[in-house]
MARDREN-532578 format. One record per atom (N, C-alpha, C, CB): residue in three letters; z, y, x; atom name. Coordinates in Angstrom, 3 decimals, always signed. Each point is the difference from the previous one (the first is absolute). Glycine has a CB too. Layout:
# MARDREN-532578
<rec><r>ALA</r><up>Z</up><north>Y</north><east>X</east><a>CA</a></rec>
...
//
This chain:
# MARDREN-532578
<rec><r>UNK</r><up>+1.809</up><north>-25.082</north><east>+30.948</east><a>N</a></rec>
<rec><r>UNK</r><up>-1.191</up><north>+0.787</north><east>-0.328</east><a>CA</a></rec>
<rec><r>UNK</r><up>+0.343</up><north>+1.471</north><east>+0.199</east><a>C</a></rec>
<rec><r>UNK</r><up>-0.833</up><north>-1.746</north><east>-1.671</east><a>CB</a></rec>
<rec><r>UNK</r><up>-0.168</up><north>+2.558</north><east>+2.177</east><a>N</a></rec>
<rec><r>UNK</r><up>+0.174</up><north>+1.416</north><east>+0.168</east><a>CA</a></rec>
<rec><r>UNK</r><up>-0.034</up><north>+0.754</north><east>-1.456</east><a>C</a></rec>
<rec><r>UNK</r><up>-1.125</up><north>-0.213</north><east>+2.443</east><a>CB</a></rec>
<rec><r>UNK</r><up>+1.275</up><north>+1.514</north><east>-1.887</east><a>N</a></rec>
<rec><r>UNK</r><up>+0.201</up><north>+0.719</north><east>-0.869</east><a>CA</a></rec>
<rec><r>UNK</r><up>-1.653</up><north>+0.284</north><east>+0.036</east><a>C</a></rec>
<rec><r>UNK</r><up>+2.820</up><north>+0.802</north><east>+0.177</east><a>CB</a></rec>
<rec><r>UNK</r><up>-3.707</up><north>-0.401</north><east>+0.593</east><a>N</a></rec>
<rec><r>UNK</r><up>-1.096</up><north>+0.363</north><east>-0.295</east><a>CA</a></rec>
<rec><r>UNK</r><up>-0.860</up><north>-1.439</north><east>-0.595</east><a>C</a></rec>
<rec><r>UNK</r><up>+0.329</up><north>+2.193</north><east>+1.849</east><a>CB</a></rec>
<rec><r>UNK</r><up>+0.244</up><north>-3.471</north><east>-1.951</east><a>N</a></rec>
<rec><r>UNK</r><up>-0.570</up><north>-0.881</north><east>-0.459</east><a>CA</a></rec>
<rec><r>UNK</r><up>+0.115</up><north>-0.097</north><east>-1.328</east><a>C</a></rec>
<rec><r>UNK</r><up>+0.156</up><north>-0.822</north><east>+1.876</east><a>CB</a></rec>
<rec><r>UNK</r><up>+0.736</up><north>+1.145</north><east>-2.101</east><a>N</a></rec>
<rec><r>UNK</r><up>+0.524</up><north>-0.079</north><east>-1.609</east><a>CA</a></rec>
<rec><r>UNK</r><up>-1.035</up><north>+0.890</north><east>-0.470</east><a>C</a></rec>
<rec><r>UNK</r><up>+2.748</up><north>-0.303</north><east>+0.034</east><a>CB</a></rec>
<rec><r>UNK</r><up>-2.626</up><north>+2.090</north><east>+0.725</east><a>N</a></rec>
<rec><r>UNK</r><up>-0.773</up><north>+0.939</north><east>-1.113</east><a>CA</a></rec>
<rec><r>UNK</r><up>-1.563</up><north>-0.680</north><east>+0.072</east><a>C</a></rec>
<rec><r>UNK</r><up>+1.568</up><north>+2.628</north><east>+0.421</east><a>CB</a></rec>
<rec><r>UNK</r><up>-2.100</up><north>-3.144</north><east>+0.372</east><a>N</a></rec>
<rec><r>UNK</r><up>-0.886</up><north>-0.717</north><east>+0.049</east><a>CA</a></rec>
<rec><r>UNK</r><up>-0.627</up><north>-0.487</north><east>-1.379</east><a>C</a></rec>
<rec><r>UNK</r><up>+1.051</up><north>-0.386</north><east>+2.143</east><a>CB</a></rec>
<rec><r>UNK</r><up>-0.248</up><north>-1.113</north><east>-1.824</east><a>N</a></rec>
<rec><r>UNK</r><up>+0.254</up><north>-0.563</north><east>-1.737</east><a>CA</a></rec>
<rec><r>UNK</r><up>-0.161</up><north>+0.730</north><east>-0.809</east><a>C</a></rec>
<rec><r>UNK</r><up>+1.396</up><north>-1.161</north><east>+0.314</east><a>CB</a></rec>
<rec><r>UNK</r><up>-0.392</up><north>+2.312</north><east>-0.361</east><a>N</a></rec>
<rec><r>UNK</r><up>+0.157</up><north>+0.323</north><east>-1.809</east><a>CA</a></rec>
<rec><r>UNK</r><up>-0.929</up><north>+0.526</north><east>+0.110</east><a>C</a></rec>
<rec><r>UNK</r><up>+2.096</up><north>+0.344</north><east>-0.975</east><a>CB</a></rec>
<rec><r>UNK</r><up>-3.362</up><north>+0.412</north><east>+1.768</east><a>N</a></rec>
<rec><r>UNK</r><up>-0.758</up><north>+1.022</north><east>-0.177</east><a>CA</a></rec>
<rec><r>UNK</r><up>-1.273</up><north>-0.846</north><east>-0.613</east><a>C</a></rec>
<rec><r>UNK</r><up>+1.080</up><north>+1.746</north><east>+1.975</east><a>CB</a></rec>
<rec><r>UNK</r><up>-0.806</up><north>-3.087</north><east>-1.926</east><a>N</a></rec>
<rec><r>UNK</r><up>-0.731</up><north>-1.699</north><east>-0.102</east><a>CA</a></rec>
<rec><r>UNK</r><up>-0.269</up><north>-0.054</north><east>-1.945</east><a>C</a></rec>
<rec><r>UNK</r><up>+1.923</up><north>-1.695</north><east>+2.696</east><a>CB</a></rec>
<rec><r>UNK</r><up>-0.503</up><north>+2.351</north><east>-2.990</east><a>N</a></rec>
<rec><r>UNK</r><up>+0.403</up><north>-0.500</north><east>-1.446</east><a>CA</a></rec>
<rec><r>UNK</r><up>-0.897</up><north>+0.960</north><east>-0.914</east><a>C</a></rec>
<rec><r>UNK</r><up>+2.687</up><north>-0.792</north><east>+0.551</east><a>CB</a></rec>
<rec><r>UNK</r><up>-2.551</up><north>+0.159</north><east>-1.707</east><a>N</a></rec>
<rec><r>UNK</r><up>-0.593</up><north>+0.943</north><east>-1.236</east><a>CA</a></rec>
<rec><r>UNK</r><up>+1.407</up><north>+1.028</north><east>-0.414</east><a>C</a></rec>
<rec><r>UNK</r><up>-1.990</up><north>-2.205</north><east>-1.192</east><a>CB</a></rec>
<rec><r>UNK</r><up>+1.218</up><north>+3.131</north><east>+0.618</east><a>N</a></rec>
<rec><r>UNK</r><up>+0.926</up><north>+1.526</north><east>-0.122</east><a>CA</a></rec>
<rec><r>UNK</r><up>+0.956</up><north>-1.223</north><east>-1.127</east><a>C</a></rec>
<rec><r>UNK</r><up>-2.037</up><north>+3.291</north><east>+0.156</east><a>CB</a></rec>
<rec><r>UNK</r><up>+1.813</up><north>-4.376</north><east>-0.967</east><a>N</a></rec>
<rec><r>UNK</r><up>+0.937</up><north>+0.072</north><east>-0.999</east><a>CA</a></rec>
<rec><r>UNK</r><up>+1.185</up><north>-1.096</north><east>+1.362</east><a>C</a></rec>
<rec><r>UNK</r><up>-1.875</up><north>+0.296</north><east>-3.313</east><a>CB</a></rec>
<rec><r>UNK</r><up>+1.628</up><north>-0.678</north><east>+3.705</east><a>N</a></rec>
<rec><r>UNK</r><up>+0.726</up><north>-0.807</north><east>+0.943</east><a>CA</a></rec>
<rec><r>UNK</r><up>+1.169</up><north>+1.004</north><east>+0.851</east><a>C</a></rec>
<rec><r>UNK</r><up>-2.341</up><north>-1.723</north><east>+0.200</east><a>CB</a></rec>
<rec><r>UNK</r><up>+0.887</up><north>+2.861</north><east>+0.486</east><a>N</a></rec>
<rec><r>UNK</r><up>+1.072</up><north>+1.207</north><east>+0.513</east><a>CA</a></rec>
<rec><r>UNK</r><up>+1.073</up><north>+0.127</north><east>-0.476</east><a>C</a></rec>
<rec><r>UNK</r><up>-1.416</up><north>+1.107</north><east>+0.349</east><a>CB</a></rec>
<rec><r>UNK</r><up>+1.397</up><north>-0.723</north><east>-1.559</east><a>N</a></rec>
<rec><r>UNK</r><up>+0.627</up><north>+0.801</north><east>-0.994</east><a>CA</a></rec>
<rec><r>UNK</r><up>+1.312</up><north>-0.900</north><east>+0.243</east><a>C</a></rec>
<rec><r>UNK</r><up>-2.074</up><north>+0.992</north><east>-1.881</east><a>CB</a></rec>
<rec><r>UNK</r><up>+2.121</up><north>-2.551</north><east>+1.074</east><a>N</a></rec>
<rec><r>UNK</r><up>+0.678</up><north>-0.954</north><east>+0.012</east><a>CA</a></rec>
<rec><r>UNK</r><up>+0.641</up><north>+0.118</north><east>+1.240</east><a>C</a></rec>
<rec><r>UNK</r><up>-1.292</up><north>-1.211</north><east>-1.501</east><a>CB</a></rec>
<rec><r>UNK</r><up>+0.713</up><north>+0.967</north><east>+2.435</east><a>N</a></rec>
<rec><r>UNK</r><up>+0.719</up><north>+0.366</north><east>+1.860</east><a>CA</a></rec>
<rec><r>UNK</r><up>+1.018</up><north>+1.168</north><east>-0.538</east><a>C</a></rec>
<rec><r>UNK</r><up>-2.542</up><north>-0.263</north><east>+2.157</east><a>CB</a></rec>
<rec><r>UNK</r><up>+2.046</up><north>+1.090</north><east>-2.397</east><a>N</a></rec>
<rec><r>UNK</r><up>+1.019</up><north>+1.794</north><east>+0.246</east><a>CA</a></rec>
<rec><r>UNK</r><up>+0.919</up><north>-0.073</north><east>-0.818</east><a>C</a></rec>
<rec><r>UNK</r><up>-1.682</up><north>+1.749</north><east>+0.396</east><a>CB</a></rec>
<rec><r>UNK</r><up>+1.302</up><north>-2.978</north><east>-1.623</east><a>N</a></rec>
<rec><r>UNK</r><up>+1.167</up><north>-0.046</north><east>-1.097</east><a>CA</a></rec>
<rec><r>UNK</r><up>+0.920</up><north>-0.672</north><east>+0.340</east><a>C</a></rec>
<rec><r>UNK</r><up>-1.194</up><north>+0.189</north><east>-1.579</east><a>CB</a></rec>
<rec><r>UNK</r><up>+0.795</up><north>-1.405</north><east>+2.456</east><a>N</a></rec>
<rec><r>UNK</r><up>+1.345</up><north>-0.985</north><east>+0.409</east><a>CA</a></rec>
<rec><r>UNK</r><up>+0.327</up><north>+1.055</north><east>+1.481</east><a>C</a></rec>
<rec><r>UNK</r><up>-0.841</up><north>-3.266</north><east>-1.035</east><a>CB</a></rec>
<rec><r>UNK</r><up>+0.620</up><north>+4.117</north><east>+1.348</east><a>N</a></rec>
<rec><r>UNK</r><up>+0.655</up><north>+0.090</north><east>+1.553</east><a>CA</a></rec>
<rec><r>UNK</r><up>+0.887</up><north>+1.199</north><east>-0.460</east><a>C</a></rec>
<rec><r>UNK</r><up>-2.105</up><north>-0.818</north><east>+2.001</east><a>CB</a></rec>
<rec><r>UNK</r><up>+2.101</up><north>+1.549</north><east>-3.254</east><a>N</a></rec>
<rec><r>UNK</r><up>+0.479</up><north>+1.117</north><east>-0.717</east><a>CA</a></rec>
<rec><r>UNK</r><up>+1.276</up><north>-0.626</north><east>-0.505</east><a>C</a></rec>
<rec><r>UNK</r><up>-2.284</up><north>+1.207</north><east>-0.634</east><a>CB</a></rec>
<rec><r>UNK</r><up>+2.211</up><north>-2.752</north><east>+0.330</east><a>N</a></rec>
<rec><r>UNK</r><up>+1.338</up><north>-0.715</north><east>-0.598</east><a>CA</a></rec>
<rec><r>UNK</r><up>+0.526</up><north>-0.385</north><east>+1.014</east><a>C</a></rec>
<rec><r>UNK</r><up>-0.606</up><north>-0.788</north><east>-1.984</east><a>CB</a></rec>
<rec><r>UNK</r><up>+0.460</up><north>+0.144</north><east>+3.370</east><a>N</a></rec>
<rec><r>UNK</r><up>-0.103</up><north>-0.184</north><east>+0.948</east><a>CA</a></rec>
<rec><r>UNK</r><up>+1.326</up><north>+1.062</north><east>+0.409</east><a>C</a></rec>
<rec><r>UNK</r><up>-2.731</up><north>-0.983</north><east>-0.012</east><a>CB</a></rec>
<rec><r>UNK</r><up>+1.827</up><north>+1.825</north><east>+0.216</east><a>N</a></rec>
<rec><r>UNK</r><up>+0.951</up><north>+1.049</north><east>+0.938</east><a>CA</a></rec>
<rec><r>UNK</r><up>+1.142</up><north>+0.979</north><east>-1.481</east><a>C</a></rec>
<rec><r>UNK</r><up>-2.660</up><north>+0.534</north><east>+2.660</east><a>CB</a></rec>
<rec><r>UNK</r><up>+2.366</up><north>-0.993</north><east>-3.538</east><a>N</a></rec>
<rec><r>UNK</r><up>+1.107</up><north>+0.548</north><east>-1.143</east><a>CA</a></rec>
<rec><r>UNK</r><up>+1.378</up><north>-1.108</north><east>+0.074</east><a>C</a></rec>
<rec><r>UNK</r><up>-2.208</up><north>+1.054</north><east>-1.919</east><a>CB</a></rec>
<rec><r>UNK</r><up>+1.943</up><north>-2.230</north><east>+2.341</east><a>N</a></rec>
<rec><r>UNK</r><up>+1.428</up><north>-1.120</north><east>+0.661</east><a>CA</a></rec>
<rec><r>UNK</r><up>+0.479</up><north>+0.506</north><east>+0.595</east><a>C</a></rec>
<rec><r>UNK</r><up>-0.509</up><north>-1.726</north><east>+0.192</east><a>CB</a></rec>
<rec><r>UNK</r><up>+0.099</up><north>+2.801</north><east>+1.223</east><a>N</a></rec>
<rec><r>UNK</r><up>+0.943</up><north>+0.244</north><east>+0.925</east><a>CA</a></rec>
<rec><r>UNK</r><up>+0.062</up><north>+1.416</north><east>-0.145</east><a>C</a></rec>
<rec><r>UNK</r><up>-0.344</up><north>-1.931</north><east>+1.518</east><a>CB</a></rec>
<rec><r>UNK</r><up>+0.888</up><north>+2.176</north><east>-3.258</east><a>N</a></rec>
<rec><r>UNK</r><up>+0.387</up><north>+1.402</north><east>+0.372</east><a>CA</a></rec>
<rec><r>UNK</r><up>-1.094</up><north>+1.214</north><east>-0.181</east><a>C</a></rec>
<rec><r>UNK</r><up>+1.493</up><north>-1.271</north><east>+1.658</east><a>CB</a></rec>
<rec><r>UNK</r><up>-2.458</up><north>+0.981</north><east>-1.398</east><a>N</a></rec>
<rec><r>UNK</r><up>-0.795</up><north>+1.123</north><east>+0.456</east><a>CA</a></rec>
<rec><r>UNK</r><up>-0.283</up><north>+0.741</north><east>-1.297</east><a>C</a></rec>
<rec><r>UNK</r><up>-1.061</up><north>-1.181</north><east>+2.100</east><a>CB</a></rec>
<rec><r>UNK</r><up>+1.316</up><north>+2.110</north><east>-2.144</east><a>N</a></rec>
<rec><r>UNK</r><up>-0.709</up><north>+1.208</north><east>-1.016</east><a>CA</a></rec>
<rec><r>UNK</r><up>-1.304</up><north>+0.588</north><east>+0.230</east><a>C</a></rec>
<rec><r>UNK</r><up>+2.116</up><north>+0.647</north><east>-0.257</east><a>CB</a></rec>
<rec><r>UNK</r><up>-2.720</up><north>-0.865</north><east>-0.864</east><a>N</a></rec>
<rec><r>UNK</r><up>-1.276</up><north>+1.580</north><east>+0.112</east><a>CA</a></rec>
<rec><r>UNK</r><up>+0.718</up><north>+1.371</north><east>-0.999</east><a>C</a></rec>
<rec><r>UNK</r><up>-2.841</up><north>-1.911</north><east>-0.077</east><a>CB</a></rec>
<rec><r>UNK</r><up>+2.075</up><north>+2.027</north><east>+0.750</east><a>N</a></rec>
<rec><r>UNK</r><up>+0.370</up><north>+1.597</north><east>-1.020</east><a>CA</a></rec>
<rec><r>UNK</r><up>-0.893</up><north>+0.060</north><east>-1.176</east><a>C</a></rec>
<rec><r>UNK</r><up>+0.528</up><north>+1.600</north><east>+2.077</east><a>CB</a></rec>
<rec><r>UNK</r><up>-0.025</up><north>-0.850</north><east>-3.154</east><a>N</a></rec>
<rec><r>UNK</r><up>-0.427</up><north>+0.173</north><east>-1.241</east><a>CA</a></rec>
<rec><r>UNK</r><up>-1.644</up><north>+0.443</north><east>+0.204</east><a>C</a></rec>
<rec><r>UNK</r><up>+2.631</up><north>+0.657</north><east>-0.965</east><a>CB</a></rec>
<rec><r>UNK</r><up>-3.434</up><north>-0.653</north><east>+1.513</east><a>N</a></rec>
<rec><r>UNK</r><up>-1.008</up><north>+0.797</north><east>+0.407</east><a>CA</a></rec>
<rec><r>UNK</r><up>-1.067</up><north>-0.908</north><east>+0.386</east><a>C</a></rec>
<rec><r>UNK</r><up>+1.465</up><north>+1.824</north><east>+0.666</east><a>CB</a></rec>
<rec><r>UNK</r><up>-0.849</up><north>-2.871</north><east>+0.278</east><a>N</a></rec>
<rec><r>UNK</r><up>-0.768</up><north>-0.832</north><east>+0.282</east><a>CA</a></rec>
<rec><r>UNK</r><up>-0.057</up><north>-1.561</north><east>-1.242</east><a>C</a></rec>
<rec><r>UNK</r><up>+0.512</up><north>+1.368</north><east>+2.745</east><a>CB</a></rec>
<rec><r>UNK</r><up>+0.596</up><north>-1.175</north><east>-3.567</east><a>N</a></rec>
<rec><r>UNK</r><up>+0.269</up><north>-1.014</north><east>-1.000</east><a>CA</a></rec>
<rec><r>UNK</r><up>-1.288</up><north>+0.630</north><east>-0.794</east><a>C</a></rec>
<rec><r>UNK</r><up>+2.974</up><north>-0.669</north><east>-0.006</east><a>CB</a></rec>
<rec><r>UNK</r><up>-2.877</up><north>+1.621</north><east>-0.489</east><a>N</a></rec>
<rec><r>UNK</r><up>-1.081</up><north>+1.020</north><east>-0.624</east><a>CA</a></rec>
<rec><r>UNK</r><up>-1.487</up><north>-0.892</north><east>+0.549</east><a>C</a></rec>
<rec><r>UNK</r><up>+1.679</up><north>+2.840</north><east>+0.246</east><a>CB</a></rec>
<rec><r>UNK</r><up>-1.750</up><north>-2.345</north><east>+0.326</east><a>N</a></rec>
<rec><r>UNK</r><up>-1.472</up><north>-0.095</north><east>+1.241</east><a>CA</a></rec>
<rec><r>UNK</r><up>-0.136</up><north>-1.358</north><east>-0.233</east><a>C</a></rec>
<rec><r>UNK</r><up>+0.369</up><north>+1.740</north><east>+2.221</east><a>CB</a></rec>
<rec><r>UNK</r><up>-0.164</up><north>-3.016</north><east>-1.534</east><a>N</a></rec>
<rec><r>UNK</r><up>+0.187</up><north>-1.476</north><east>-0.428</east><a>CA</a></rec>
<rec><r>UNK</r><up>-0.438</up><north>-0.358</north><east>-1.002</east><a>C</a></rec>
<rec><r>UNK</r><up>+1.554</up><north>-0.068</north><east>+0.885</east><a>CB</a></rec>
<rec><r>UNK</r><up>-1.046</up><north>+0.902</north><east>-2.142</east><a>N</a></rec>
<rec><r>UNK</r><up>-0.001</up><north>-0.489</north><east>-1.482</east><a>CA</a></rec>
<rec><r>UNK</r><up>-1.451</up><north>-0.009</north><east>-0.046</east><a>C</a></rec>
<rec><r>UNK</r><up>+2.241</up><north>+0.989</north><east>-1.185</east><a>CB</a></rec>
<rec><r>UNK</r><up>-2.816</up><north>+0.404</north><east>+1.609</east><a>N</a></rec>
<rec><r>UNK</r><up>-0.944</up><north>+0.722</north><east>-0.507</east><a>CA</a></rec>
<rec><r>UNK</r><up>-1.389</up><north>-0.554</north><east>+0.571</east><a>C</a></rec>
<rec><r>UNK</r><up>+1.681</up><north>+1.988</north><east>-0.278</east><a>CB</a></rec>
<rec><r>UNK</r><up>-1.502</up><north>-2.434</north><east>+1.433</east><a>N</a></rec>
<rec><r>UNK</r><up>-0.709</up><north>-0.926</north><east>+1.069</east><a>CA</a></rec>
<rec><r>UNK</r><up>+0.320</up><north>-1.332</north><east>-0.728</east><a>C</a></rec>
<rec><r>UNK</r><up>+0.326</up><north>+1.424</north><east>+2.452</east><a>CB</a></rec>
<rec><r>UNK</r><up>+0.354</up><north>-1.809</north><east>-2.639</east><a>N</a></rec>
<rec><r>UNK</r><up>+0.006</up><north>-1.716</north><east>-0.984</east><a>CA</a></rec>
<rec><r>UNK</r><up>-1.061</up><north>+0.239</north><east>-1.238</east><a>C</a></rec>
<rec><r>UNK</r><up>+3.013</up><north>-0.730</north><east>+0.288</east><a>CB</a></rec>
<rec><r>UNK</r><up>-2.972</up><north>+1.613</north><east>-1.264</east><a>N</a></rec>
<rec><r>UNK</r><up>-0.308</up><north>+0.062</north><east>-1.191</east><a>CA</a></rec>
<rec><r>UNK</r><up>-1.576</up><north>+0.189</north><east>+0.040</east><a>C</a></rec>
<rec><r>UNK</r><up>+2.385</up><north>+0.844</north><east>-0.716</east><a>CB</a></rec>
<rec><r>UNK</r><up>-2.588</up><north>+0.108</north><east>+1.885</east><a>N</a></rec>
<rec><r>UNK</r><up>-1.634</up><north>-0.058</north><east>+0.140</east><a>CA</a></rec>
<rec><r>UNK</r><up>-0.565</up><north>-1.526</north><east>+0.782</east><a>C</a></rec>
<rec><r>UNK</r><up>+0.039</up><north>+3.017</north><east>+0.307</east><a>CB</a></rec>
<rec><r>UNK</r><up>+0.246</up><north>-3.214</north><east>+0.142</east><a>N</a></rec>
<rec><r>UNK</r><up>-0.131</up><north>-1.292</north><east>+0.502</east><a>CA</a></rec>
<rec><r>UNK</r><up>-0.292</up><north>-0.995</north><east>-0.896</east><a>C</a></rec>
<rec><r>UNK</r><up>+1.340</up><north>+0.645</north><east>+1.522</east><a>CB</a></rec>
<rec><r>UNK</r><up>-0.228</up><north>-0.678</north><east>-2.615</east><a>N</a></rec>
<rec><r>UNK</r><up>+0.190</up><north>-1.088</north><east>-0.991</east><a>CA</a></rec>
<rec><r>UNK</r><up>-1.427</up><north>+0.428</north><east>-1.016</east><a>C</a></rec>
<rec><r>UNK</r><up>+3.198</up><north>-0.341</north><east>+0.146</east><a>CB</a></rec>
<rec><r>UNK</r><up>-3.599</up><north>+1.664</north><east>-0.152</east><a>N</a></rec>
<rec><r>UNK</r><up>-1.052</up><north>+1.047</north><east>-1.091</east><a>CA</a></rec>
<rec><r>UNK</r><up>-1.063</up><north>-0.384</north><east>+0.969</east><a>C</a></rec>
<rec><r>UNK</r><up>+1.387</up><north>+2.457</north><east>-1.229</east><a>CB</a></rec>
<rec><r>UNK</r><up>-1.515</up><north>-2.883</north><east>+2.549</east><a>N</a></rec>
<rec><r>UNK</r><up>-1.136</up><north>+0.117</north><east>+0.786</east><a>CA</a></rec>
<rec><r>UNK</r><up>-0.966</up><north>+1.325</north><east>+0.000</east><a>C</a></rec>
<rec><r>UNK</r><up>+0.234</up><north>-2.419</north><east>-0.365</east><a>CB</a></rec>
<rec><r>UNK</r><up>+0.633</up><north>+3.380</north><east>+0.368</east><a>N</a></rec>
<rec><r>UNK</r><up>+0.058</up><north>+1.271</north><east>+0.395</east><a>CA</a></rec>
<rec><r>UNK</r><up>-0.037</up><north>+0.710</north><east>+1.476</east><a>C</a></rec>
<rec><r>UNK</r><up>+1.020</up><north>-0.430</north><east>-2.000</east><a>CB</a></rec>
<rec><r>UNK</r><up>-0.693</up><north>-0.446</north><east>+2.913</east><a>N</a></rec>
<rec><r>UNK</r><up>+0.782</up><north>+0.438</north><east>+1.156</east><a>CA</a></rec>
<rec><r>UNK</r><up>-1.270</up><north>-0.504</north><east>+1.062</east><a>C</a></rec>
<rec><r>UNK</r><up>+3.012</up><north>-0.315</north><east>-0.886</east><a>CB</a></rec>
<rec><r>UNK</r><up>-3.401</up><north>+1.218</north><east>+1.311</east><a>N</a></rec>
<rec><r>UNK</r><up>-1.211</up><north>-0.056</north><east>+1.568</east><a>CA</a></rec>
<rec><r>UNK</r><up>+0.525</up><north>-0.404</north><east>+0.997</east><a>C</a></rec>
<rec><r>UNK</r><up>-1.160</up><north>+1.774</north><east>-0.343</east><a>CB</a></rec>
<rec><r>UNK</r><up>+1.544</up><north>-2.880</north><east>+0.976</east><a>N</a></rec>
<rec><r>UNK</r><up>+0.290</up><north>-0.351</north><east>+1.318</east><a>CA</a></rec>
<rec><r>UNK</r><up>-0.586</up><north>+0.602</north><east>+1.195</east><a>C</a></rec>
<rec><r>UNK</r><up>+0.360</up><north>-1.780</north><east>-1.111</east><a>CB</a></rec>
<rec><r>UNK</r><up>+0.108</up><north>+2.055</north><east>+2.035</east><a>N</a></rec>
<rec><r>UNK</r><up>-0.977</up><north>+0.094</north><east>+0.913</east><a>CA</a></rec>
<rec><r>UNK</r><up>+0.632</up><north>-0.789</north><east>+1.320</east><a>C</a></rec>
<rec><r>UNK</r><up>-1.038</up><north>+2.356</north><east>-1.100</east><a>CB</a></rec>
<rec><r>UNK</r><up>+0.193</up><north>-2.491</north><east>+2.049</east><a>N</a></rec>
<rec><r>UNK</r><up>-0.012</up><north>-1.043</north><east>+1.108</east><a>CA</a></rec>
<rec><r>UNK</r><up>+1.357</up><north>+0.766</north><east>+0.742</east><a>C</a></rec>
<rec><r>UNK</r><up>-3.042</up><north>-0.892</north><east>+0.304</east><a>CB</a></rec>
<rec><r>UNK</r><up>+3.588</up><north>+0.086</north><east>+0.343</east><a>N</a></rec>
<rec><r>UNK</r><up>+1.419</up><north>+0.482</north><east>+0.925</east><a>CA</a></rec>
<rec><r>UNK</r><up>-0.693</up><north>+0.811</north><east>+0.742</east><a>C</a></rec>
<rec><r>UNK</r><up>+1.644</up><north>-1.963</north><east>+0.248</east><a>CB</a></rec>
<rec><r>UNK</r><up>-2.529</up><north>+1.637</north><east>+0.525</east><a>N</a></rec>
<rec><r>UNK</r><up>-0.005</up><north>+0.144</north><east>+1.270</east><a>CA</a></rec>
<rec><r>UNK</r><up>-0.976</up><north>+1.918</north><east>-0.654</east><a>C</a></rec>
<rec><r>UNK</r><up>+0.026</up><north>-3.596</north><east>+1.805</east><a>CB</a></rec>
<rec><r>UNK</r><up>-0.458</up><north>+3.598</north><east>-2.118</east><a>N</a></rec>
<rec><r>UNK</r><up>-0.226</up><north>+1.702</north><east>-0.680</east><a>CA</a></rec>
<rec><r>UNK</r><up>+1.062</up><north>+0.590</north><east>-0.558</east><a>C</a></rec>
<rec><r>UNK</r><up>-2.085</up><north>-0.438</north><east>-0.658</east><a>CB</a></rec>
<rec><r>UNK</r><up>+3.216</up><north>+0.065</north><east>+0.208</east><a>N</a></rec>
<rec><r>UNK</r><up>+1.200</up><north>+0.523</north><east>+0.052</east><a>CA</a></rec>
<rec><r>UNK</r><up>+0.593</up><north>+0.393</north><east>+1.186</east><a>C</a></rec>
<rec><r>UNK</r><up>+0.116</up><north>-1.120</north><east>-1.702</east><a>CB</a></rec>
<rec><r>UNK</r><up>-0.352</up><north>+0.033</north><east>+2.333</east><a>N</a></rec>
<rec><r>UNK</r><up>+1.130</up><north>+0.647</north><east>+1.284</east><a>CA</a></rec>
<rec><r>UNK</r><up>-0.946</up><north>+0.300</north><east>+0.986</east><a>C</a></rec>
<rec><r>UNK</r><up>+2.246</up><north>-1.451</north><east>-0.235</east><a>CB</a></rec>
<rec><r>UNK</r><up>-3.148</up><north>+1.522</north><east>+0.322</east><a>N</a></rec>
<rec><r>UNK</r><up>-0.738</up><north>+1.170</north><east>+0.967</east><a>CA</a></rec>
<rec><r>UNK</r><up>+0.163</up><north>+1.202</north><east>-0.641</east><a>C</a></rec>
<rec><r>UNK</r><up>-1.784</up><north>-1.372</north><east>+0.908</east><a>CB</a></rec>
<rec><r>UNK</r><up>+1.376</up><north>+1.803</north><east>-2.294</east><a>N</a></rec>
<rec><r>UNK</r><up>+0.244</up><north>+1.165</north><east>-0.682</east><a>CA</a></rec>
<rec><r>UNK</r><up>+1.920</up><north>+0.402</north><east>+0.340</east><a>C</a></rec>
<rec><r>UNK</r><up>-2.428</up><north>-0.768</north><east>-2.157</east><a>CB</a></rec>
<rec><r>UNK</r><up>+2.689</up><north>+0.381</north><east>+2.262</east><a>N</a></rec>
<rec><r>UNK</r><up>+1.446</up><north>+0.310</north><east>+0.448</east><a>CA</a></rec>
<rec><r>UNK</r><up>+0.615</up><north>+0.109</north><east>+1.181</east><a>C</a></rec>
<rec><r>UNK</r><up>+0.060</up><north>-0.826</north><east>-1.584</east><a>CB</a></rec>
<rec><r>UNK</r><up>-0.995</up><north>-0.127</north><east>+2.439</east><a>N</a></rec>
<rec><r>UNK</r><up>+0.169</up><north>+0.562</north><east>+1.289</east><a>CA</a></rec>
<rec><r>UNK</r><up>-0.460</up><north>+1.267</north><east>+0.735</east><a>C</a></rec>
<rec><r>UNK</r><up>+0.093</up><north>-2.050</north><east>-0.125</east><a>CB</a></rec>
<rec><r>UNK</r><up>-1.361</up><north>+2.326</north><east>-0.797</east><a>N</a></rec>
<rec><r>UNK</r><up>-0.396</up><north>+1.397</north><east>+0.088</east><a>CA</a></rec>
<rec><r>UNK</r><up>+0.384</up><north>+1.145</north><east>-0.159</east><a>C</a></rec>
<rec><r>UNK</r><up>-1.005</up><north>-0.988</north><east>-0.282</east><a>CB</a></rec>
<rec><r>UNK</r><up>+2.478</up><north>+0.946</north><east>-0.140</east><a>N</a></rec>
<rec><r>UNK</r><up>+0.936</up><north>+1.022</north><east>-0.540</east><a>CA</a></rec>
<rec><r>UNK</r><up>+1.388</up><north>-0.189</north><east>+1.137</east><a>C</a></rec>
<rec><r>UNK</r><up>-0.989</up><north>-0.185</north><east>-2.989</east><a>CB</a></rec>
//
């Protein structure tokens, strides 16, 4: 499966599923080593907790990354 198939999918899932996705791929890549920095551990938390509060506005990928490609 591709890589653009996958983001596909997840873009498929409910934000609490997302979330679950970013949480196992965060443990995922913490097996081999990988560090975040204190900043983004920060950020994560803070993005989990609204999520869990249903606080947190999703918005569609694909308006993300046009808004970013625009830069």
């Amino acid at each position: 499966m591709s890589i653009q198939a996958i983001k596909e999918e997840v873009s498929k899932l409910s934000r609490e599923e997302q979330a679950e996705l970013i949480h196992f791929m965060v443990e995922l890549l913490a097996k081999d080593d990988f560090q975040l920095s204190e900043a983004w551990k920060e950020e994560l938390g803070r993005r989990e907790q609204a999520l869990d509060k249903e606080e947190s506005i999703g918005k569609p990928v694909r308006e993300v990354i046009s808004k970013y490609k625009a830069h």
